[in-house]
LOPA-514987 format. One record per residue: residue number from 1; x, z, y of N, C-alpha, C in turn. Coordinates in Angstrom, 1 decimal. Example, Ala and Ser with C-alpha at 12.3 -4.5 7.8 and 13.67 -1.06 7.14 Angstrom:
2
[1, [13.2, 7.8, -5.7], [12.3, 7.8, -4.5], [13.2, 7.8, -3.3]],
[2, [12.8, 7.1, -2.2], [13.7, 7.1, -1.1], [12.9, 7.9, 0.0]],
This chain:
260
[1, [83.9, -72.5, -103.0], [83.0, -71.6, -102.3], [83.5, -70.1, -102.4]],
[2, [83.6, -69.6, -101.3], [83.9, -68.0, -101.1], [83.2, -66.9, -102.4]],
[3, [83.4, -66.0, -102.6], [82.7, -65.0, -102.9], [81.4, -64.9, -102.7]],
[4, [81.9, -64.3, -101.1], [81.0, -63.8, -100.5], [79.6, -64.7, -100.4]],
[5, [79.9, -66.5, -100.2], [78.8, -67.0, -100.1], [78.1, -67.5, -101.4]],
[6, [79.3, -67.2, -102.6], [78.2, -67.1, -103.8], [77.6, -66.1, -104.2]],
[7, [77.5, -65.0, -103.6], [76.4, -64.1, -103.6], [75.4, -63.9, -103.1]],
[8, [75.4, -65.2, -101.5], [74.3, -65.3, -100.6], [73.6, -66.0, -101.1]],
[9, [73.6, -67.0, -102.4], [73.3, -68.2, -102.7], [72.8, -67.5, -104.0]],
[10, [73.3, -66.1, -104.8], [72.5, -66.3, -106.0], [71.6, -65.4, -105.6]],
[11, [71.7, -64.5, -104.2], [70.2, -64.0, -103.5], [69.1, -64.4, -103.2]],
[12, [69.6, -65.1, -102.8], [68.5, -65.9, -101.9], [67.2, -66.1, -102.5]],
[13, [66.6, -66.3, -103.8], [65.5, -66.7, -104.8], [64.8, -64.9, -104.3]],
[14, [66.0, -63.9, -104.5], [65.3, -62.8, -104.5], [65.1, -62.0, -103.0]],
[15, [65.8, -62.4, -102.1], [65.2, -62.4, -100.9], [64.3, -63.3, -100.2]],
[16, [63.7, -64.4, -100.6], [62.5, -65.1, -100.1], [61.5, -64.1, -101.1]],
[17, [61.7, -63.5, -102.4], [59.9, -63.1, -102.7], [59.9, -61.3, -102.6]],
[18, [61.2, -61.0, -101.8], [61.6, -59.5, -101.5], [62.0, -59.6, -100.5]],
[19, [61.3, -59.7, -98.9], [62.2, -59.7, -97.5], [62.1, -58.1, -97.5]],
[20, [61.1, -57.2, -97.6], [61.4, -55.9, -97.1], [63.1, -55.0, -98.1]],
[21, [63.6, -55.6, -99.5], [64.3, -54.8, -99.9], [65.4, -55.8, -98.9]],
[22, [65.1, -56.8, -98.7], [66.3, -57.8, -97.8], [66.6, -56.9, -96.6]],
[23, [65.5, -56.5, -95.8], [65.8, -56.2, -94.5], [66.4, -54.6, -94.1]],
[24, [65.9, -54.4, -95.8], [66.8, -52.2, -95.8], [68.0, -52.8, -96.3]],
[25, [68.5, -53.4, -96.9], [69.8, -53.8, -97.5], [70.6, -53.8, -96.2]],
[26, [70.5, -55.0, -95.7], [70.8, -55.5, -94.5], [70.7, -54.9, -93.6]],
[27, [70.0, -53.7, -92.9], [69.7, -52.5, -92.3], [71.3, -51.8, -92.7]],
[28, [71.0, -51.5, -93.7], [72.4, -50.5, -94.5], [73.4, -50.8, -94.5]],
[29, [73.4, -52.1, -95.0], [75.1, -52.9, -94.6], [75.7, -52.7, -93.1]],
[30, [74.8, -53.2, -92.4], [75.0, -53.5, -91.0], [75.4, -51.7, -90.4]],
[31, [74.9, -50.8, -90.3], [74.7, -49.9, -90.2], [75.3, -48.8, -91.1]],
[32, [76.7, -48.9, -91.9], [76.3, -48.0, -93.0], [76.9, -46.3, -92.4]],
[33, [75.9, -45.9, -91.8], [76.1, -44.3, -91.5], [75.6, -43.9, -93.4]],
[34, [75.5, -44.0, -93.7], [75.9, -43.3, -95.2], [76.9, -43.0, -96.0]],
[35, [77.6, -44.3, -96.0], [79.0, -44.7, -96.1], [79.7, -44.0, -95.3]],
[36, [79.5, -44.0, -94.1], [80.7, -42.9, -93.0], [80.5, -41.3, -93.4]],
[37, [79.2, -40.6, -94.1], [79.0, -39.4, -94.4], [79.6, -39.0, -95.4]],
[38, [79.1, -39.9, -96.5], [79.0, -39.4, -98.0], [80.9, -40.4, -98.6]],
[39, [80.9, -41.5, -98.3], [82.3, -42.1, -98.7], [83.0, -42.8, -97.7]],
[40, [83.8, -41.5, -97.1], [84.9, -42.1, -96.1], [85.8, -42.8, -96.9]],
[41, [86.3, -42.5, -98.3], [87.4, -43.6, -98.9], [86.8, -45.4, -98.6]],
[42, [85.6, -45.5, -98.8], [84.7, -46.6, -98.6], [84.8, -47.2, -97.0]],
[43, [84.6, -46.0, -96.4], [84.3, -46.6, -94.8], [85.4, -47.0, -94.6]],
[44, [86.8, -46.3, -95.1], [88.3, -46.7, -94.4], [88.5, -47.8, -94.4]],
[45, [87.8, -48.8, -95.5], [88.1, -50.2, -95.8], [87.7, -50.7, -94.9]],
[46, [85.8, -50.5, -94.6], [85.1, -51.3, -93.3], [85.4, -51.1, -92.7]],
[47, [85.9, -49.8, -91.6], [86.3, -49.7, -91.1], [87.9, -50.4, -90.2]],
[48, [88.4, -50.9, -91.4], [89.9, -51.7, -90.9], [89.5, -53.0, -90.8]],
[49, [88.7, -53.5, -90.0], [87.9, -54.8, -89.3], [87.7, -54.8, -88.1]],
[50, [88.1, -53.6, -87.2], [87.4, -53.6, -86.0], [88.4, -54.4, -84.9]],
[51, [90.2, -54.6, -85.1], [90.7, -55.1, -84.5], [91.9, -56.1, -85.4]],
[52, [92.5, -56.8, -84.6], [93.1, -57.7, -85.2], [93.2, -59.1, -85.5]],
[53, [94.1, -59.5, -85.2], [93.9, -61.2, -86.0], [94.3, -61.9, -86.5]],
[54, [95.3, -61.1, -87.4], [95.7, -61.5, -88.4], [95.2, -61.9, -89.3]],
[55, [95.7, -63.0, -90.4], [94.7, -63.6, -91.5], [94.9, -62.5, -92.9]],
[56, [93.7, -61.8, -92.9], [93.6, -61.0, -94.4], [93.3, -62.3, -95.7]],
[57, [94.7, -61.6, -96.6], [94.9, -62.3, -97.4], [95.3, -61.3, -98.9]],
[58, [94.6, -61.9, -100.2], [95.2, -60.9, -101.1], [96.8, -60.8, -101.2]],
[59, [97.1, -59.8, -102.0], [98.5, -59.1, -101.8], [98.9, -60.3, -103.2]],
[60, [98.7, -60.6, -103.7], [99.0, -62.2, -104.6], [99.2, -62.7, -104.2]],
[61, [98.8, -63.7, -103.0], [99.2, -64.5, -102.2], [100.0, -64.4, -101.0]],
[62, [99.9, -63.0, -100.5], [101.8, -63.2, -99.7], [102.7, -63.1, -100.5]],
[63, [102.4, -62.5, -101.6], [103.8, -62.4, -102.6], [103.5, -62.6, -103.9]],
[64, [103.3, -64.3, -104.3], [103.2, -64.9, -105.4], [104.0, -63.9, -106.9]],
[65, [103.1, -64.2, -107.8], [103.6, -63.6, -108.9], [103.8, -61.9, -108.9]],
[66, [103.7, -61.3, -107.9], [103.3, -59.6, -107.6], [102.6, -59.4, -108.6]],
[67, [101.3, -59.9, -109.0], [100.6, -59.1, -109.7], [101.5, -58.8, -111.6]],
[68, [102.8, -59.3, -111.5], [103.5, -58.7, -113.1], [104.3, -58.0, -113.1]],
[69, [103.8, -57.2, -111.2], [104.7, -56.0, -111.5], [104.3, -54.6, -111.6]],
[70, [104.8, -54.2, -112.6], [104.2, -52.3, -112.7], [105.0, -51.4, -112.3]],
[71, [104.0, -50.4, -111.6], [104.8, -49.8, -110.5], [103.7, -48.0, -111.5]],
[72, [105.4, -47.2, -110.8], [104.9, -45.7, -111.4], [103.9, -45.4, -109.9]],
[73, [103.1, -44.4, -109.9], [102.4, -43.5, -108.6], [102.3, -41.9, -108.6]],
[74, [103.1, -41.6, -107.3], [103.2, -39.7, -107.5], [102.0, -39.2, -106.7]],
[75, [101.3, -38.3, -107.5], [100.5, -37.6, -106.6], [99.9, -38.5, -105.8]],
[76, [99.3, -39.6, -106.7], [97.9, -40.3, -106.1], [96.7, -39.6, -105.8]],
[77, [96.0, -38.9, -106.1], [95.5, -38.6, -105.3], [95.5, -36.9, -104.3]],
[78, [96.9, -36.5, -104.3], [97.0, -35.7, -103.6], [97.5, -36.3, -102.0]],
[79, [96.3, -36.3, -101.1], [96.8, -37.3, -99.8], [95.4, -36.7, -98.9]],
[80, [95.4, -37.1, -97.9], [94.6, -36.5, -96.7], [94.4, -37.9, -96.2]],
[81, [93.0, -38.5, -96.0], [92.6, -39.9, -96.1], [92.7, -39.9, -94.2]],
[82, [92.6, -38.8, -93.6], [92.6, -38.8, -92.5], [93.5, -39.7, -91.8]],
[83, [95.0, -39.2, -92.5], [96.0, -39.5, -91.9], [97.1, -40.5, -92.8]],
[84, [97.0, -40.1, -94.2], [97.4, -40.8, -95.3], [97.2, -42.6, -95.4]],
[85, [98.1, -43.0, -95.9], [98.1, -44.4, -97.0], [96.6, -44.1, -98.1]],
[86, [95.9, -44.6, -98.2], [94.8, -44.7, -99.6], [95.4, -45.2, -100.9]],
[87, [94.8, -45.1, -101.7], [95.2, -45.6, -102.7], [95.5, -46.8, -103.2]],
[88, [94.9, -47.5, -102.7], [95.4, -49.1, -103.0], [96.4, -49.3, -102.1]],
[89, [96.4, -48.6, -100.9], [97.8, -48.8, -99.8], [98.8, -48.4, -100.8]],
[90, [98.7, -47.5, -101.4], [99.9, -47.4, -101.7], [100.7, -47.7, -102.8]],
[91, [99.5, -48.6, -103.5], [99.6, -49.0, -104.6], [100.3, -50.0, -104.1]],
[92, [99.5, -50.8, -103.1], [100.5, -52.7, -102.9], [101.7, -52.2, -102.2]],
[93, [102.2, -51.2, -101.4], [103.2, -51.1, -101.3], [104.2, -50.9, -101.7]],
[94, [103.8, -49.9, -102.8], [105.2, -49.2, -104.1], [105.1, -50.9, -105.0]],
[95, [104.3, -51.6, -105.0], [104.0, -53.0, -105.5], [105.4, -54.0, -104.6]],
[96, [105.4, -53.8, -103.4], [105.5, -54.8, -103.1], [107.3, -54.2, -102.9]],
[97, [107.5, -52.9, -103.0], [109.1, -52.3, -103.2], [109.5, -53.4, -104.3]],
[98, [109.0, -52.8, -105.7], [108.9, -53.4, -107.3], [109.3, -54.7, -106.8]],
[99, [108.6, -55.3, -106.5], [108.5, -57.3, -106.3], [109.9, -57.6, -106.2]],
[100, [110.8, -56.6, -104.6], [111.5, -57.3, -103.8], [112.5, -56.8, -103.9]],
[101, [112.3, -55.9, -104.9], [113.4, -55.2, -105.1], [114.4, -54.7, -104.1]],
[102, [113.8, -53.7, -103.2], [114.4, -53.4, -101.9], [115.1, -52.0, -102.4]],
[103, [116.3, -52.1, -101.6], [117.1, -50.7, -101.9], [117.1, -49.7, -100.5]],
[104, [117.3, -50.5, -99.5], [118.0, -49.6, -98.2], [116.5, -49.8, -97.5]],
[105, [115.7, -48.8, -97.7], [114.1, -48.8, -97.0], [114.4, -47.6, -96.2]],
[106, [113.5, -47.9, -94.8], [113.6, -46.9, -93.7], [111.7, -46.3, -93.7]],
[107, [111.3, -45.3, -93.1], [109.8, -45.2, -93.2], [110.0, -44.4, -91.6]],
[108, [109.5, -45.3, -90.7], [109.2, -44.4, -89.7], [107.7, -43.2, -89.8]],
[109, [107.8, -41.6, -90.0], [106.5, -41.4, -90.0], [106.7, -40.7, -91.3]],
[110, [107.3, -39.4, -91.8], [107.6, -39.0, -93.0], [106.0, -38.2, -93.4]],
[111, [105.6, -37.6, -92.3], [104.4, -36.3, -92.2], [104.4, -35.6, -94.0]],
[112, [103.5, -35.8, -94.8], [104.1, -34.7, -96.0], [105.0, -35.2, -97.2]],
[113, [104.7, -36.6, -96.7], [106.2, -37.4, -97.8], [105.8, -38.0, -99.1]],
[114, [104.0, -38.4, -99.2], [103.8, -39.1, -100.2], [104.5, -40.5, -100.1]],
[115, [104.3, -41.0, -98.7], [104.5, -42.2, -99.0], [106.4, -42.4, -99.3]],
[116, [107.1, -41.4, -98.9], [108.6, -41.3, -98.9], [108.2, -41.8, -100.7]],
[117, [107.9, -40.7, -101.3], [108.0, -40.2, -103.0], [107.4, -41.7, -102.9]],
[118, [106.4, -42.3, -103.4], [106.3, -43.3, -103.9], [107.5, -44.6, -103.4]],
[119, [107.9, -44.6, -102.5], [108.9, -45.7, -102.3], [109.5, -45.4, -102.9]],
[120, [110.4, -43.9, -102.8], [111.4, -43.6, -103.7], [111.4, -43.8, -105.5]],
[121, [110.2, -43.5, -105.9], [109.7, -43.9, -107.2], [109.8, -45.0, -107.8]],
[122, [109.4, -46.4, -106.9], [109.4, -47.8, -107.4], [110.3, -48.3, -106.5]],
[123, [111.9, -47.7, -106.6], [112.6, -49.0, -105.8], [113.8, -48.5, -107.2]],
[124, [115.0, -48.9, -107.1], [116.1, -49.3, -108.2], [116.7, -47.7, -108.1]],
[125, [117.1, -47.9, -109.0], [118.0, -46.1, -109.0], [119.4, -45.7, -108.0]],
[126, [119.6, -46.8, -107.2], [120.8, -46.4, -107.1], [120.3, -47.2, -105.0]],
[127, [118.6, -46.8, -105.2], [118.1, -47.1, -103.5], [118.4, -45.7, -103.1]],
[128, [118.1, -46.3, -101.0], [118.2, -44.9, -100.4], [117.5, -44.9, -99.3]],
[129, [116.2, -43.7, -99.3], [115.1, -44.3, -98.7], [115.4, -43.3, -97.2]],
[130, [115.1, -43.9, -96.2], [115.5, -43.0, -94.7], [114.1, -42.4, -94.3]],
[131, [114.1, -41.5, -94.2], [112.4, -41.6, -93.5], [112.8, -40.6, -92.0]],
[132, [111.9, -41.0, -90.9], [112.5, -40.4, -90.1], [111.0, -39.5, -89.7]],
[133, [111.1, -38.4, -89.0], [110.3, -37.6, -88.6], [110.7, -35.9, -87.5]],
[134, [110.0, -36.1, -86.8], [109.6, -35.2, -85.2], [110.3, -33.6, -86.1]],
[135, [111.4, -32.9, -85.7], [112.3, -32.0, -85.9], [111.0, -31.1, -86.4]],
[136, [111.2, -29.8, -87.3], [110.3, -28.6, -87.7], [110.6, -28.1, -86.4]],
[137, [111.3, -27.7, -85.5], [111.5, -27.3, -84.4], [110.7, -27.7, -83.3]],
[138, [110.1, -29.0, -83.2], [109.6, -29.8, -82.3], [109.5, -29.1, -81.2]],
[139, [109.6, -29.4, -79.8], [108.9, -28.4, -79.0], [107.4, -29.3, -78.4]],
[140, [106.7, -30.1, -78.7], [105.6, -31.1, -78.0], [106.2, -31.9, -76.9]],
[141, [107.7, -32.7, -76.8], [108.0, -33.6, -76.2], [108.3, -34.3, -76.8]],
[142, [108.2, -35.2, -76.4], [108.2, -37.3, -76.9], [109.0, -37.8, -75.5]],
[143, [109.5, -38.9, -76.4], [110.7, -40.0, -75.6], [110.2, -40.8, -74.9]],
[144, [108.8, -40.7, -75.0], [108.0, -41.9, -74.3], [106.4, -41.1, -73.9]],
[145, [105.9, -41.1, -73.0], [104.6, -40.7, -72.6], [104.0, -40.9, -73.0]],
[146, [102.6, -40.1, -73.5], [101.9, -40.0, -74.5], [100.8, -39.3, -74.8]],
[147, [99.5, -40.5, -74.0], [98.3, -39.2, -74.1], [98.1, -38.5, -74.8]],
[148, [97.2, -37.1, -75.0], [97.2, -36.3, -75.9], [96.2, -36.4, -77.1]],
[149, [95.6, -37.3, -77.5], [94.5, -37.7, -78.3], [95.2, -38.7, -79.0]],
[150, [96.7, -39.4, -78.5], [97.4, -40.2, -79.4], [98.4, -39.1, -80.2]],
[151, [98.9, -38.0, -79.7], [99.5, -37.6, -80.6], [99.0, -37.1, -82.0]],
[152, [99.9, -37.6, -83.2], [99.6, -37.3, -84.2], [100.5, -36.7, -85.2]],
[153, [100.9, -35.8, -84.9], [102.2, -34.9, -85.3], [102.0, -34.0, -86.5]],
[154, [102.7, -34.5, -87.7], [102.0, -33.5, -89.2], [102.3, -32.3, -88.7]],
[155, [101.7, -31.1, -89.4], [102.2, -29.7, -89.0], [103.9, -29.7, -89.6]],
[156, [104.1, -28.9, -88.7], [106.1, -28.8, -89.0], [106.5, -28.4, -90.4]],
[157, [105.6, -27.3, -91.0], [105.8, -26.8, -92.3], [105.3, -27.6, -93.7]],
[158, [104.8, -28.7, -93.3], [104.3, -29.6, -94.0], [105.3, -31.4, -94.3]],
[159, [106.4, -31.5, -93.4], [107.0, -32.7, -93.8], [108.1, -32.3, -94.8]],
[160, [107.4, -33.7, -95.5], [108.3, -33.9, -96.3], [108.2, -33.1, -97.9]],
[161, [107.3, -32.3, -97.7], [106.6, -31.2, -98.7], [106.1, -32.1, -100.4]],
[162, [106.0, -33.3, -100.1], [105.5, -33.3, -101.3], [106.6, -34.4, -102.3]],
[163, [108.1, -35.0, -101.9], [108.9, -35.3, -102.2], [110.2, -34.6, -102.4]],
[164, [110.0, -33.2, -101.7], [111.2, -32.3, -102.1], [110.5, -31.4, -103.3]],
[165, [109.6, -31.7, -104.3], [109.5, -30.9, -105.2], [109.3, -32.2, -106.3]],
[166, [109.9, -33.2, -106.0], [110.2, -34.1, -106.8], [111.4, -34.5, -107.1]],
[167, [111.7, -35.4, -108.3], [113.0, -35.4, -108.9], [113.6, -36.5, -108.1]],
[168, [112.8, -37.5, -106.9], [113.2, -38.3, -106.1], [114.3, -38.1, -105.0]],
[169, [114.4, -37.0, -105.3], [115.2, -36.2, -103.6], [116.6, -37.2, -103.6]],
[170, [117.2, -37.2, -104.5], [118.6, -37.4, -104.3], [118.4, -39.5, -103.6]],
[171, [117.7, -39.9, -103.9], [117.3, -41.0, -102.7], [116.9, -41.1, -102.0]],
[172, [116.4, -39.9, -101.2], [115.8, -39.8, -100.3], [116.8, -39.0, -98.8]],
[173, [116.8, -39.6, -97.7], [117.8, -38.9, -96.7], [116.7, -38.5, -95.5]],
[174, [116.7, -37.2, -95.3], [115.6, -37.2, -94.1], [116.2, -36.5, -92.8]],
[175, [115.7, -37.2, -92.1], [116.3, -38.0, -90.4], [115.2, -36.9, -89.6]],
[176, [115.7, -35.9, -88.9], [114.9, -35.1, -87.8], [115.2, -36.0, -86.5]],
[177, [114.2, -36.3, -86.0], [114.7, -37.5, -84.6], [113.2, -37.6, -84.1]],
[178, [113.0, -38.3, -82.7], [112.0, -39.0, -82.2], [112.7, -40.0, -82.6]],
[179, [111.2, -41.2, -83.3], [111.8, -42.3, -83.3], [112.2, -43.4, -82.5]],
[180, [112.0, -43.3, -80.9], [112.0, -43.9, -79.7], [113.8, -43.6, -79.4]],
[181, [114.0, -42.5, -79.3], [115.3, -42.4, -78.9], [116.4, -42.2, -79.8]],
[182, [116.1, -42.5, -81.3], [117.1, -42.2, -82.3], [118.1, -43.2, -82.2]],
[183, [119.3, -43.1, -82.8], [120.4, -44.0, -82.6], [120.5, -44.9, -83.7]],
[184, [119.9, -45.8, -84.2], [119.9, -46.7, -85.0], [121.1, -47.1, -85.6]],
[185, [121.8, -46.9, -85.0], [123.2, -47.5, -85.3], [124.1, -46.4, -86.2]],
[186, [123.3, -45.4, -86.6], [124.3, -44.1, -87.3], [123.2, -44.4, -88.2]],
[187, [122.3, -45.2, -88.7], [121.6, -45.3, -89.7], [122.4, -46.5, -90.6]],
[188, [121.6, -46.3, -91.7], [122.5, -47.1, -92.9], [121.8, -48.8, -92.6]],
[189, [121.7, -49.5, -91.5], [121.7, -50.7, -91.5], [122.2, -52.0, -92.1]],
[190, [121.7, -52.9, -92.2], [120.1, -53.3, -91.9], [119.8, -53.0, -92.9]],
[191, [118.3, -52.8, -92.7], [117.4, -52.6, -93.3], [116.9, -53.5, -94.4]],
[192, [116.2, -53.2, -96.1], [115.4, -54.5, -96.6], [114.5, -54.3, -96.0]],
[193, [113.8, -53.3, -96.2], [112.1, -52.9, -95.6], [112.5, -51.6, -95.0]],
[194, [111.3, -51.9, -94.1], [110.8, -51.2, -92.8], [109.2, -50.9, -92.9]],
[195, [108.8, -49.4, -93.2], [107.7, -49.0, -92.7], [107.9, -48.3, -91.2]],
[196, [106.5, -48.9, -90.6], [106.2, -48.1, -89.5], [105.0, -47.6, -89.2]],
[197, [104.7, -46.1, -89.6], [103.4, -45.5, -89.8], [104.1, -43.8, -89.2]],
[198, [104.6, -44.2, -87.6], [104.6, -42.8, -86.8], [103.8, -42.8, -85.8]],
[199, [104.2, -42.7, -84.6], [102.9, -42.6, -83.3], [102.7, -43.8, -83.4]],
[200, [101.0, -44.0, -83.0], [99.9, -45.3, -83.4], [100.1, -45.0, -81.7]],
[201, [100.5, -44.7, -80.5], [100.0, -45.1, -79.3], [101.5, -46.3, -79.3]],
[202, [100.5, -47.9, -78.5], [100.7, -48.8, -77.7], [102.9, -48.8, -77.7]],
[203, [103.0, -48.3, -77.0], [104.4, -47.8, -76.5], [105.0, -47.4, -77.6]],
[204, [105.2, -46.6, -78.3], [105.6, -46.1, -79.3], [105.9, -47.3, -80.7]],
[205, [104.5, -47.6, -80.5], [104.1, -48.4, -82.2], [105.4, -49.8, -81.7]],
[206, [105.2, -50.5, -80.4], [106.0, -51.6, -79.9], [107.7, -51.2, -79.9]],
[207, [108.1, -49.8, -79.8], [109.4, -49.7, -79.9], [110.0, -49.5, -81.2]],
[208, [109.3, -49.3, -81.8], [109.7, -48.8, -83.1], [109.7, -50.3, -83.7]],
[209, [109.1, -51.1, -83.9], [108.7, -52.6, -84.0], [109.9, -53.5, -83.5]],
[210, [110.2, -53.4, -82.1], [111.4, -54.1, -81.6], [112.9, -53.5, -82.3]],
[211, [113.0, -52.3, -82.4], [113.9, -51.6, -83.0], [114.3, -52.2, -84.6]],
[212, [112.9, -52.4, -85.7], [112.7, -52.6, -86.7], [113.3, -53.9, -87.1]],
[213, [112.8, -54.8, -85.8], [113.1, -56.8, -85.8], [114.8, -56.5, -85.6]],
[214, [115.4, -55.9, -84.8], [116.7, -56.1, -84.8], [117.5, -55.5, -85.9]],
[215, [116.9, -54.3, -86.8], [117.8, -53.7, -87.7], [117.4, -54.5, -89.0]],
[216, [116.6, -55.3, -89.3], [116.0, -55.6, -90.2], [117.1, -56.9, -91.0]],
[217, [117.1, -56.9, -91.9], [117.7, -57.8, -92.6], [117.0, -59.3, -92.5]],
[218, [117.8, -60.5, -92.8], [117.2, -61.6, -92.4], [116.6, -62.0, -94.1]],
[219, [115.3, -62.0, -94.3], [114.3, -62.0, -95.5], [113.8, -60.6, -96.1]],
[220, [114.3, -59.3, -95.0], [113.8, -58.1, -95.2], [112.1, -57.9, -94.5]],
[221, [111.7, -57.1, -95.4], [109.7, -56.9, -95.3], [109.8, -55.7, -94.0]],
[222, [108.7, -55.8, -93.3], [108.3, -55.3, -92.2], [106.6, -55.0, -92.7]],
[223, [106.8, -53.7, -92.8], [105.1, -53.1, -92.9], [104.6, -52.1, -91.8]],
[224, [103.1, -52.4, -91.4], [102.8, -51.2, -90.3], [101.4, -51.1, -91.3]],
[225, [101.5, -49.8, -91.1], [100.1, -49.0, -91.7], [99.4, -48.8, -90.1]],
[226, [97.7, -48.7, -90.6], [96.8, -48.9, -89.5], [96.6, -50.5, -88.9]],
[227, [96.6, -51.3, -89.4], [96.7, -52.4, -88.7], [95.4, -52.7, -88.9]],
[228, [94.3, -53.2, -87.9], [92.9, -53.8, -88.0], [91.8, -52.5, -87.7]],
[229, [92.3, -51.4, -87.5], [91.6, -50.2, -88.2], [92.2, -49.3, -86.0]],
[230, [93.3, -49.1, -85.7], [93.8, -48.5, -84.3], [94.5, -49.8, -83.9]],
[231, [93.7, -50.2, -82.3], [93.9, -51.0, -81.9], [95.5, -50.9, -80.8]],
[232, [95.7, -49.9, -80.9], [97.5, -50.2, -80.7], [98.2, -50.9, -81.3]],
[233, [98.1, -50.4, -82.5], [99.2, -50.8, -83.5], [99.0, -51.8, -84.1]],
[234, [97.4, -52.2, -83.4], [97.0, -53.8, -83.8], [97.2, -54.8, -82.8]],
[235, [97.2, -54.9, -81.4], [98.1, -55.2, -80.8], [99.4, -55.5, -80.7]],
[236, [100.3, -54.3, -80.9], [101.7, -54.9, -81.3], [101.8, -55.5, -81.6]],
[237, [101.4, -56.2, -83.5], [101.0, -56.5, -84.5], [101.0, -57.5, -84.1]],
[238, [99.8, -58.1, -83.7], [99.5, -59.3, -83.0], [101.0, -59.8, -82.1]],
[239, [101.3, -59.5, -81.6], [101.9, -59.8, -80.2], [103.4, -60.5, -81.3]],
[240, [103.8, -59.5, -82.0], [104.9, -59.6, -82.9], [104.3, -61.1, -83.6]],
[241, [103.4, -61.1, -84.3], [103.1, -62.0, -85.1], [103.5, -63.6, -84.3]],
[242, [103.7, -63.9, -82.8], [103.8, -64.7, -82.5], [105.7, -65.0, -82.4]],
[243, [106.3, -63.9, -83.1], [107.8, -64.6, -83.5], [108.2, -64.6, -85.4]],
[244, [107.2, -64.0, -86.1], [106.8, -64.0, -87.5], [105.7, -64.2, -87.9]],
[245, [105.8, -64.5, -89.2], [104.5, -64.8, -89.7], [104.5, -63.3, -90.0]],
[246, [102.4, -62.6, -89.7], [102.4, -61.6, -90.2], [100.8, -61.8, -90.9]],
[247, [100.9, -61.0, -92.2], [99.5, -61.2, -92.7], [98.9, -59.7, -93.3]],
[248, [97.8, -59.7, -93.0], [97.0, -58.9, -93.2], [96.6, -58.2, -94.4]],
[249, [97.0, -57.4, -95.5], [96.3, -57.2, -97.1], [95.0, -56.9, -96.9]],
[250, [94.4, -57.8, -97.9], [93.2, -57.7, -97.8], [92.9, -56.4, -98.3]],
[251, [91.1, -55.4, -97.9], [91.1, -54.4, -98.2], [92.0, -53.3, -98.1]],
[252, [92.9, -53.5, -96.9], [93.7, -52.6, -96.6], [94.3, -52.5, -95.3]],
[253, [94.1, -51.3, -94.5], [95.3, -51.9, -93.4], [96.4, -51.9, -93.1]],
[254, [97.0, -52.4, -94.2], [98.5, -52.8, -94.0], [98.5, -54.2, -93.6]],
[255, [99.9, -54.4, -92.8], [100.0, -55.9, -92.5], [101.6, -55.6, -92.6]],
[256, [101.8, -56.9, -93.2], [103.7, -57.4, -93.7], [103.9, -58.7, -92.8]],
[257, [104.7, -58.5, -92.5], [105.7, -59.4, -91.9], [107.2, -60.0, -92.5]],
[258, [107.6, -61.0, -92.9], [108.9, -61.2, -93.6], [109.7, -61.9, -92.2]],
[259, [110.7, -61.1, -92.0], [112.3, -61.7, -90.9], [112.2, -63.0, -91.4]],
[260, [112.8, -64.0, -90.4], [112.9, -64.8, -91.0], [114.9, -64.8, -91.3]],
């Protein structure tokens, strides 16, 4: 029996002789504008259900035995939930480096570079993490068209900011490029892992993804942040999922994919 439905089951005694605290609960669950006010770290979770169909699964069970690995964390909670990894994101992720012991990691999507620092943190001393990200120069053009409510471009003076004041630098290489039109092939291929957490529009999220499957090592990890939560990058997601297996972390919107 689920969790979930052993809690319906040791309720139940106290919702037949309490319908009214039943029906405010249940009001509030269903509804929780409180939760969207007072704890967005909370909503972010409900909130990554709205698309998707992938099977959410604990981070135990796509990668047996994970849980006996300990991983360092920089500047947990210095992050902007807006746009950031959360904290359990980025906990199973620096987790799931640890596990697989990946050296040659790419991050499409650097913006202030927590998630760089933590990869760089929990992978082997002698890894080299790529992260690519939209030139400080940028002028507002993209390789690919791009309504203006999808763009989501960190400020210029802000990438990378919170890994170059760490002792991680020297594994870390950072790539000024669109990631649509960069030349993959002057990168340090293939890849173990692949993050892709840059533009969430449709087009973008799918090129970077096709790009990812060809550079990617054969038993190298494939992670998109946003998945279940922006229905682009949940689409892709899906669409991909029917040449890999891809699964969902539970309580989080990341989804992994392993090459085969």
């Amino acid at each position: 029996m689920s969790v979930g439905l052993q809690r319906i089951k040791a309720n139940i005694h106290r919702i037949m002789t309490n319908p009214t605290w039943a029906i405010t609960l249940f009001r509030r669950r269903l509804f929780p504008f409180q939760i969207i006010m007072n704890c967005p770290e909370a909503y972010q979770v409900i909130g990554s259900w709205t698309f998707g169909r992938a099977p959410r699964l604990p981070l135990t069970e796509i990668f047996p035995s994970i849980e006996n690995v300990n991983v360092t964390i920089q500047r947990a909670f210095d992050r902007n939930l807006e746009v950031a990894m959360d904290y359990h994101e980025i906990l199973a992720l620096s987790c799931i480096v640890k596990h697989v012991g990946a050296r040659n990691i790419l991050e499409i999507g650097t913006s202030d570079g927590n998630t760089t620092l933590n990869l760089a943190a929990n992978s082997p001393a002698n890894a080299c993490i790529t992260t690519i990200d939209l030139p400080p120069d940028w002028n507002g053009e993209l390789g690919l068209g791009v309504p203006h409510l999808m763009v989501n471009a960190t400020a210029r003076n802000k990438i990378g900011s919170q890994y170059k004041s760490s002792d991680c630098t020297k594994k870390i290489t950072q790539v000024f490029c669109d990631s649509a039109t960069i030349d993959w092939d002057k990168m340090p291929v293939p890849f173990d892992m692949i993050v892709i957490d840059g533009c969430h529009y449709y087009e973008y999220v799918r090129k970077d993804t096709e790009n990812a499957m060809k550079y990617l090592r054969s038993g190298g990890i494939l992670v998109w942040h946003d998945y279940g939560m922006i229905e682009d990058v949940s689409k892709v997601v899906d669409d991909t999922a029917e040449r890999l297996k891809v699964t969902a972390i539970r309580g989080s919107t990341l989804a992994v994919g392993i090459k085969p």
